[in-house]
C-alpha positions, 0 to 999 in steps of 0.5 A: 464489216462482213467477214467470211471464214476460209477453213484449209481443214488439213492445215488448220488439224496439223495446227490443232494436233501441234497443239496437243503435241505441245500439250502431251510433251508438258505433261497436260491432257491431250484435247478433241476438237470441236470444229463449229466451237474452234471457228466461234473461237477464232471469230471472237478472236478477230472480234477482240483483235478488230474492237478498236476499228469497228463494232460491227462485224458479220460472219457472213459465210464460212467455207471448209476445204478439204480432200475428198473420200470416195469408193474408187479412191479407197478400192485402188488405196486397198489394191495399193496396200494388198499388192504391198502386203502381199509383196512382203510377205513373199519376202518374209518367207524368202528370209524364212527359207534362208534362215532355214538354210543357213541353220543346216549349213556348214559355215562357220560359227562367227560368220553364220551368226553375222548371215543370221542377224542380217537377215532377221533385220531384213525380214524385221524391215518386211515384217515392220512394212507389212504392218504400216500397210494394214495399219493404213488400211484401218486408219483411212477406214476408219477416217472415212466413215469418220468424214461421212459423220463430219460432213453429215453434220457439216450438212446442217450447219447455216451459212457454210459451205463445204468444198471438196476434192477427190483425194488420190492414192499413189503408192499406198498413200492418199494425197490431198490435191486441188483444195488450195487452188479450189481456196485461191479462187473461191478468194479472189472471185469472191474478193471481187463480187465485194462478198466480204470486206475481210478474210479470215483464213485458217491455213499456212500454204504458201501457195495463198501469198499471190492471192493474199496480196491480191486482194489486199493490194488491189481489192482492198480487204482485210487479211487475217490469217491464222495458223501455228507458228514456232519462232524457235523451230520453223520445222515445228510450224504450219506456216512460214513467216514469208505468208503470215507477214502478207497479212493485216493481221497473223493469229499464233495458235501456238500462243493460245492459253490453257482456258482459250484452248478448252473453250473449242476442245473436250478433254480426249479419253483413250479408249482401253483396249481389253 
């Protein structure tokens, strides 16, 4: 039976960073994930979970979706988050000035000290948005060049395809939009040239179930899903029990053990800052 892999990449690394959230609040190590492993993982997976029903399986091509980084996106994100700094730093010297004023002043005791703390809270709240924008600048900087090297090796790998959509900036954040749609489709349309006989998907979006019963009901495939799910906290999960229930079959990976999750992952060393 031939399978292809469908890689919702930023579903599938909010799955992967539960589990190191899951592993940090136990006390054990957090881990660094390798893709191509966590794929061969998950396809062994389905190897064992399908034994009884067939012994021939074969990947046949594995599709990665995920948000784009592009030049223009990252100028108009770092225009967005100049224009916010700088913002904020006009206000940080409003308080500054009124702080100043208010130490020359008149009033009385109690109530200056009441003036004064609320605006130190105030430019605390400036000073505290000031940093999250130049934090986010040096991530999405960071991030980027860390896609080119992801996509770099992704360029060598053997029956895969990576598919891509520009990722957008809209009031300092970068949203990722149209990987869902571009997965639904690459789903059905290949659900119906007979590409695969099962689907394996990595993803929790809801926005699949019309998809998923598509080609279960009336193309007759195989669905197998895979993502996180905490049946004590429903918050804590990246799927909801109304998509994973369309399936033939739902892999948990918040059910995986110590030794499945260091077979996919190294251990991840925090560099010293010095």
């Amino acid at each position: 039976m031939r399978v292809i892999l469908f890689n919702d990449k930023e579903n599938s690394d909010c799955s992967l960073r539960l589990i190191n959230n899951n592993r940090t609040s136990t006390g054990k190590t957090r881990r660094y994930w390798k893709i191509q492993r966590f794929h061969n993982f998950i396809y062994n997976k389905l190897s064992d979970i399908l034994k009884d029903r067939t012994k021939s399986l074969e990947l046949v091509r594995t599709y990665v979706y995920t948000g784009k980084y592009t030049p223009e996106m990252m100028n108009s994100f770092k225009r967005q988050c100049g224009k916010e700094i700088r913002d904020m730093n006009e206000l940080i010297k409003q308080e500054d000035s009124l702080l100043e004023e208010i130490n020359k002043s008149e009033i009385d005791g109690t109530l200056k000290g009441k003036i004064e703390d609320h605006v130190k809270i105030s430019k605390g709240i400036f000073t505290d948005v000031k940093k999250q924008k130049i934090k986010a600048i040096s991530t999405h900087n960071r991030k980027c060049g860390g896609q080119k090297d992801g996509f770099k090796f992704f360029s060598y790998q053997k029956f895969f395809r990576l598919r891509t959509t520009p990722l957008q900036a809209r009031n300092c954040y970068i949203n990722q939009k149209g990987v869902d749609v571009k997965l639904a489709t690459d789903l059905i349309q290949l659900g119906y040239t007979n590409a695969y006989d099962i689907a394996l998907i990595l993803t929790g979006d809801t926005d699949l179930i019309e998809s998923v019963k598509l080609i279960r009901e009336k193309l007759g495939k195989i669905v197998i899903i895979c993502s996180y799910f905490d049946e004590h906290d429903k918050t804590n999960s990246t799927i909801s029990e109304v998509l994973f229930k369309e399936a033939d079959t739902f892999i948990n990976l918040k059910l995986l053990n110590d030794e499945e999750i260091k077979s996919f992952s190294d251990e991840f060393i925090e560099k010293k800052v010095l």
